[in-house]
C-alpha positions in Angstrom: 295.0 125.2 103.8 295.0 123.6 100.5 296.7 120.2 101.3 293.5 120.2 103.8 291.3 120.3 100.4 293.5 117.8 98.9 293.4 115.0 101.4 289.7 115.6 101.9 289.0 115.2 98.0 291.1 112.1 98.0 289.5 110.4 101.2 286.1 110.9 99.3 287.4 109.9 96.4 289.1 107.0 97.4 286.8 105.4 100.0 283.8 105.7 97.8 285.4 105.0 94.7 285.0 107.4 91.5 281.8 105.5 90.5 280.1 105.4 94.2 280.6 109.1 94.3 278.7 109.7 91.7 276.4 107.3 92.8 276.1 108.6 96.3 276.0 112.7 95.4 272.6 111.3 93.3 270.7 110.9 96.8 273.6 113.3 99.2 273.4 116.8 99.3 276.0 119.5 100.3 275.8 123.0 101.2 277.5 125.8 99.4 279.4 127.8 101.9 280.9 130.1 99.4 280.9 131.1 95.7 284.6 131.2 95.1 284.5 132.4 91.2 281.7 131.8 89.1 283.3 128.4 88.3 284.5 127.2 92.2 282.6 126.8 94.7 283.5 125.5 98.2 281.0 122.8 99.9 280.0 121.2 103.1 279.6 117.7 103.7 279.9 115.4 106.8 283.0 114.8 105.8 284.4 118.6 105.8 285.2 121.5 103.1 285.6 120.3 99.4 286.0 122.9 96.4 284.0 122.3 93.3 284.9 123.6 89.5 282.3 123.2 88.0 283.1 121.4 84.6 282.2 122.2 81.0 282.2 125.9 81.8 284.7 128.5 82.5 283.9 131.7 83.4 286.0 135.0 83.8 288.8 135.4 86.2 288.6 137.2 89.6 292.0 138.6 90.4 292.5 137.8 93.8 295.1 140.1 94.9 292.8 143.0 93.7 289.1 142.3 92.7 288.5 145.5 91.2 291.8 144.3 88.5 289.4 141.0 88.0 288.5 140.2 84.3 285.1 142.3 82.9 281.8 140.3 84.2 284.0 138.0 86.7 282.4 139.6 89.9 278.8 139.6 88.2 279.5 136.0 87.2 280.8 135.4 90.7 277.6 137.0 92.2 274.7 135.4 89.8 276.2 132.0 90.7 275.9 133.0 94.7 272.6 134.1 94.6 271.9 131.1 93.2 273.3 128.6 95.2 275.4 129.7 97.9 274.1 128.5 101.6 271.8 126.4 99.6 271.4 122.3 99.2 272.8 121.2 96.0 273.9 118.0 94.3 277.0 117.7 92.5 278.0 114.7 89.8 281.3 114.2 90.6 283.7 113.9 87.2 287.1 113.6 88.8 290.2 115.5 90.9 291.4 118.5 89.0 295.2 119.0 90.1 294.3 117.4 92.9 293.0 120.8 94.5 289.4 120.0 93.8 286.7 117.9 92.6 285.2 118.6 89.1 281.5 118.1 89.1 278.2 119.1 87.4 276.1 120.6 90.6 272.5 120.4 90.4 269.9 122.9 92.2 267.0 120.8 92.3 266.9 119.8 88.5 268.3 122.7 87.2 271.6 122.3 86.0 274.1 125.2 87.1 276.8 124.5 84.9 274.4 125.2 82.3 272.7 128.0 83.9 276.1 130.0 84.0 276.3 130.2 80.2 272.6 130.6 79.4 273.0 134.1 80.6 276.5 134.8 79.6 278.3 134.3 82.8 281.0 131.9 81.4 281.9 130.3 78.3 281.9 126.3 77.5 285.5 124.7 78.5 286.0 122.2 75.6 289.6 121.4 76.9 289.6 118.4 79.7 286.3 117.6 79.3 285.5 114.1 81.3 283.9 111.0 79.4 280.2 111.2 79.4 279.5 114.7 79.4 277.6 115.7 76.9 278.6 119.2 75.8 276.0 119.8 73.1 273.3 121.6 75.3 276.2 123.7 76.7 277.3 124.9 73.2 273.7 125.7 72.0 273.2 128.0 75.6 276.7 129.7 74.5 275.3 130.2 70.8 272.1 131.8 72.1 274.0 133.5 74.9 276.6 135.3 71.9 273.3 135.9 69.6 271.8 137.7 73.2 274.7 139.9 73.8 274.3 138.3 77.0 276.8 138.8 79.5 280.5 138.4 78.8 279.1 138.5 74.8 278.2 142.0 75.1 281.7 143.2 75.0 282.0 141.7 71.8 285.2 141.8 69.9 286.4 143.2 73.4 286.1 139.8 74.8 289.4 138.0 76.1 288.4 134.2 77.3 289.2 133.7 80.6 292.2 131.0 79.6 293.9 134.0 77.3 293.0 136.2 80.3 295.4 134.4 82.8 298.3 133.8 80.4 298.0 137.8 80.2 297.8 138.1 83.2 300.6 135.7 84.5 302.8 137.1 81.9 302.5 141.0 83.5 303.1 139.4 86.9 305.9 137.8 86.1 307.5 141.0 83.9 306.6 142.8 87.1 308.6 140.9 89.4 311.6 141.0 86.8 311.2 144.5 86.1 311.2 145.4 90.1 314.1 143.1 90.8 316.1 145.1 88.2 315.3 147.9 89.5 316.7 146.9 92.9 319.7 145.8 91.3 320.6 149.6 90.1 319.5 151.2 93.2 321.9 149.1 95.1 325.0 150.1 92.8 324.5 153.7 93.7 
């Protein structure tokens, strides 16, 4: 399923060119055919399914192999962002290939700026690690700083609050002391 993601991003990427991507998505539109997270979205164009982080933000994590284990305010993030957007016409700015898994773009409802949107009210806090050349990240900051005076959101928990990047090394660290916990288990109820 994912190499399917990958080789569309590329195509795009490659046959229009990083620049004439960001060119074209100024006049194209693309349907959101699902809020993913409230960070990734998945799109339509005529040229098939692309996934879309949406850059300069991350918001809380949704634990996919049990929602209701997802980090506090990640399915309210999740949800704000899809009544926003989803089965609507958007426009993205495209900013690059993330792991090659995904395009990383600004998306655009109109002129309102989603990205943005998301942490005016709290739903995700501003990524200041990979951040591509030309994006301006001081609006971004002052909607957090407002957002965190507001108790808005994910900044009404907060000294409770765990950013959603501390969140998945928690989280990938229990997984992984899980799976050597059970196998040790195994071990001893196979020398019985």
């Amino acid at each position: 399923m994912w190499s399917r993601y990958i080789i569309v991003s590329m195509l795009i990427l490659s046959c229009l060119g990083y620049g004439s991507l960001a060119a074209e998505q100024n006049h194209k539109t693309f349907k959101v055919v699902k809020v993913i997270e409230g960070d990734l979205i998945k799109v339509l164009s005529n040229r098939g399914e692309l996934l879309v982080r949406l850059v300069g933000i991350d918001a809380p994590e949704v634990w996919k192999q049990d929602p209701r284990e997802s980090q506090p305010f990640a399915l309210r993030a999740r949800d704000y962002l899809a009544n926003l957007i989803e089965n609507k016409l958007i426009k993205i700015r495209a900013c690059g290939i993330k792991t090659g898994k995904y395009v990383a773009g600004e998306v655009f409802l109109g002129k309102k700026d989603i990205n943005l949107e998301m942490v005016k009210e709290g739903y995700a806090e501003v990524l200041k690690v990979c951040i591509p050349s030309g994006l301006n990240l001081s609006a971004f900051e002052r909607a957090e700083a407002e957002a965190r005076r507001a108790k808005k959101g994910i900044w009404s928990l907060g000294d409770k609050y765990v950013s959603p990047a501390t969140w998945r090394k928690r989280r990938n660290a229990k997984s992984i002391c899980s799976i050597l916990l059970y196998g040790i288990l195994q071990q001893g109820v196979g020398k019985k």
